[in-house]
N, C-alpha and C positions, 0 to 999 in steps of 0.2 A: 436097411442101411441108414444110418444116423447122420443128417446133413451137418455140413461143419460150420461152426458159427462164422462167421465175419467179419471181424473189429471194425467197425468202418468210422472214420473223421471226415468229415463234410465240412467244408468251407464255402458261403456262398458270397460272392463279389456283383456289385451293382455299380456300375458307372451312368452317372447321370452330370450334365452340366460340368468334365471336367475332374469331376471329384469319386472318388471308390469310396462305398458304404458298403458295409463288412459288419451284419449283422449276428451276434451268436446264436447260432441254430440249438435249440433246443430239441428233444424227439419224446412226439408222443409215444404211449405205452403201447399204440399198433406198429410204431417203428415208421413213421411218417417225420421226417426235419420242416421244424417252422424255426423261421426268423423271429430271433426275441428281442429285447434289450440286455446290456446296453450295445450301440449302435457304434462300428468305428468308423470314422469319418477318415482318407487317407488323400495324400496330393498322390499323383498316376507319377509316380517316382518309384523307382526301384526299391530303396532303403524304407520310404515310406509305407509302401505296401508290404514286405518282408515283416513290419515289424507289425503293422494292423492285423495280420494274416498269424501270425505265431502268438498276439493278446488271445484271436478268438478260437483258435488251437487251444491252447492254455486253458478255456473256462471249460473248455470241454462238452460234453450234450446232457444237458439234464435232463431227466425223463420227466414229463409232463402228462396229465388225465388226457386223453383221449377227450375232444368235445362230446358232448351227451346230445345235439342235436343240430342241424343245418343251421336254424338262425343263430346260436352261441357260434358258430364259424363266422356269419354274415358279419354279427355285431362287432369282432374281435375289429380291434381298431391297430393295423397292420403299420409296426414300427419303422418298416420301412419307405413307406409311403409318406408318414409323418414325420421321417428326416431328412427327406430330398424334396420335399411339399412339392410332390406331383400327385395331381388330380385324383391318379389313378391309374392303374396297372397297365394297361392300355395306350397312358402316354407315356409312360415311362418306357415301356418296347417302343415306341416309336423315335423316343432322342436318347435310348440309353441302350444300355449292353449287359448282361447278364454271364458271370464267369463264374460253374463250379468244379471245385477242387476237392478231390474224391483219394483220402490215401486207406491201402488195408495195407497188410504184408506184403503180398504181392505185388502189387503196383500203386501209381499215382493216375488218376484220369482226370484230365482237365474236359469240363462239356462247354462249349461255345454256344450263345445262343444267337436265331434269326431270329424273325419276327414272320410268322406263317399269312394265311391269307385272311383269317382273322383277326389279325393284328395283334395276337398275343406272341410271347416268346416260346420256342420251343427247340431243343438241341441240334445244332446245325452239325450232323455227322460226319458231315466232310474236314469238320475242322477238329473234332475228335481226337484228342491227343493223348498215347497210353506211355508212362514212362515206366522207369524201374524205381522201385520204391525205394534207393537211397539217391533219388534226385534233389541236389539243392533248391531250397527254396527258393534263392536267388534267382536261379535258372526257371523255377518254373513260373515267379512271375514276370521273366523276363519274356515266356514265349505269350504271357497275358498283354502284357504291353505292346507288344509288336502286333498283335491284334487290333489293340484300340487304336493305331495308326491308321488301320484301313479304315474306321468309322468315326467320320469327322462330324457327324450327326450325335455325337457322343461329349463333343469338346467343346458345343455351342452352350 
């Protein structure tokens, strides 16, 4: 039996200090999404987000070399980090928020993140949201907003 492929558009959303970065995920050739440039900077506005969220829709996922080795991963000098100038991944889970938007045919999943006991981020499945894949965009980052209301550790 022949597994069926799966369009899939990844959108990843970072809120730090107030502000949504919305960087274009590129995908390596093992099918792995990194954050590339360029970076959209959004106000946690409805319309503002709508339309950062449909630019980086738009550029679509380039496929990129697979790294050739662990330190080429270490060295990469991570765009997102260099546009919210947090320290480090680390601090960024600790005052920020993490929101991916996931659409194929079938559905739209939004993953919410916590922050685990190692102080990294990882999808908080309770807040796991599956829609139907002709959900406005409006709508769905209306229910991203109503989220960033409960994390006022996000707006500092």
């Amino acid at each position: 039996m022949q597994k069926e492929k799966v369009n899939l558009t990844v959108v990843v959303i970072y809120v730090w200090r107030s502000k949504a970065y919305i960087p274009v995920q590129d995908q390596y050739e093992s099918g792995i999404f990194v954050g590339t440039e360029p970076i959209y900077i959004a106000e946690l506005k409805n319309n503002d987000l709508v339309q950062a969220v449909n630019a980086v829709k738009e550029k679509g996922h380039k496929r990129i070399p697979d790294p050739k080795s662990r330190e080429e991963v270490i060295k990469r000098k991570d765009p997102v980090l260099a546009a919210t100038k947090a320290k480090s991944w680390k601090q960024l889970a600790r005052n920020g928020a993490s929101y991916t938007i996931g659409w194929t045919e079938k559905e739209i999943r939004i993953d919410m993140s916590r922050v685990n006991n190692r102080g990294v981020w990882e999808n908080d499945l309770q807040k796991l949201k599956m829609l139907s894949p002709n959900t406005p965009l409006e709508n769905i980052v209306g229910i991203i907003l109503e989220d960033i209301k409960t994390r006022p550790e996000v707006l500092q």
